[in-house]
Steps between C-alpha positions, in 0.01 A plus 500: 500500500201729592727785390558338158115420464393853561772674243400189266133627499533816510703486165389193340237665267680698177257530217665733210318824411248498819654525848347320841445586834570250745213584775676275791193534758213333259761260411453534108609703220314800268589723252658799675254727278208395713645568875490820550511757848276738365528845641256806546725878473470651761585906547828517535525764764362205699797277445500200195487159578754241350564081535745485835732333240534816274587659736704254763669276223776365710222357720450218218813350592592380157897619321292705233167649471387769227172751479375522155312738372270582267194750396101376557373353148188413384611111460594437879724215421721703242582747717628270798704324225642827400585537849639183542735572243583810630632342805714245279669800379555672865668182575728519180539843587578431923734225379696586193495931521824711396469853564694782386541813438441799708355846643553831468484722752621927524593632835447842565482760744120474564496081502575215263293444255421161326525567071436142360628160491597224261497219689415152288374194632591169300382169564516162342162455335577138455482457858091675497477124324719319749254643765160368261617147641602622834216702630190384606197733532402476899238759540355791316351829610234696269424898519299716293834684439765211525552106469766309688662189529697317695743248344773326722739256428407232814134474677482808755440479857167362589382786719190631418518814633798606227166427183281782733478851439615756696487888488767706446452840685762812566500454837627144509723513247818275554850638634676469181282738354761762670826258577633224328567181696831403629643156476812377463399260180313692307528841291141682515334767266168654464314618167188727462290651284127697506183280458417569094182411333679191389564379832680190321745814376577618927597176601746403215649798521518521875701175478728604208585804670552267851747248254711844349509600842659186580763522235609766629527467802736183392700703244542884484767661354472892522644748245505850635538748199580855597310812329805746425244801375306486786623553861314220708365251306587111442357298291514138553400161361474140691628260312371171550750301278367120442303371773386205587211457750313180599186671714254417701156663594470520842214720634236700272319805624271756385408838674165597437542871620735579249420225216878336513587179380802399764689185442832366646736260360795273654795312363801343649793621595 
């Protein structure tokens, strides 16, 4: 019954057009637009600080939980909206995704070397709707450079120390940074990609390229073409055929040393 009470309050307000933040500890609800973890940058040779959530996500303990993202704007509240709304489409996007397509690569004596891709990445956009009515907004996270928030699907875990920030620094960084996890349920993947202005732009790319990563590790068919003019050389292409992936963000990371947006993504086997 306590169970039931707790899921029943932490869902039961659902006003169209504005979205709510259940803030469990005070016991009453606000408008999401006015809870904010505000952050000062910091140099980022010195390590950047994110919510433990961001960057622990499985720690909520809840079957689906999405970052959105979104740039700083003048209106606060429009921009955590945005963000919001950004998650509801990762979730379409970690539910629903097909992937196909492929990569090129050309072998030659000297190395291989990667010549372009043209991999797509469909999702059902009715279910970024689906996940309007699903997804409540649990905590948000403001930058001068990004906004976040976190929308899951059931309250998360109570622990306080998973809405604190941490520091991420180069010498700490996490062992899947180098090798992927092994279990015996789950397929693993990682995604990257270099801290741009946008910083909004590094971490939805980081986890696109962690989902692709994914599908093909699932489904890769290779085609090896030889070069008949040219003694030596192969090109080949990775053909992903029609994939379907239904991922998970597990662990978030970013090395301030080199700037790098690391992400890595689970599914079942």
């Amino acid at each position: 019954m306590e169970k039931a009470l707790k899921m029943l309050d932490f869902f039961k307000v659902r006003t169209p057009g504005l979205i709510f933040l259940n803030q469990r500890k005070s016991g009453y609800f606000i408008p999401f637009f006015l809870f904010f973890s505000l952050l000062v940058s910091v140099n980022s040779g010195y390590g950047q600080v994110y919510p433990e959530w961001f960057l622990n996500p499985e720690k909520l303990h809840v079957s689906h939980a999405v970052a959105g993202y979104a740039d700083p704007a003048f209106y606060a509240d429009s921009a955590v909206t945005q963000a919001y709304l950004n998650g509801c489409e990762t979730f379409a996007k970690e539910t629903t995704c097909q992937y196909s397509g492929g990569q090129f690569y050309w072998s030659t004596e000297i190395g291989v070397f990667w010549i372009g891709n043209d991999v797509q990445e469909v999702f059902d956009s009715s279910a970024t709707a689906l996940a309007k009515n699903v997804l409540v907004a649990a905590d948000t996270f403001v930058t001068d450079k990004i906004v976040m928030v976190l929308a899951t699907n059931e309250p998360p875990s109570d622990d306080a120390s998973l809405f604190k920030l941490r520091k991420t620094r180069s010498k700490s960084s996490p062992d899947w940074i180098k090798e992927l996890p092994e279990n015996s349920e789950f397929i693993y993947a990682t995604g990257l990609a270099p801290l741009y202005f946008h910083e909004k732009s590094s971490w939805l790319q980081a986890e696109q390229r962690a989902r692709h990563n994914l599908a093909r590790t699932i489904l890769l068919n290779v085609n090896s073409v030889q070069q008949s003019d040219v003694e030596g050389q192969d090109k080949r292409y990775e053909d992903l055929g029609i994939t379907n992936i239904n991922s998970r963000v597990v662990s978030r990371w970013f090395d301030p040393k080199d700037e790098i947006c690391h992400v890595l993504v689970k599914m079942k086997k």
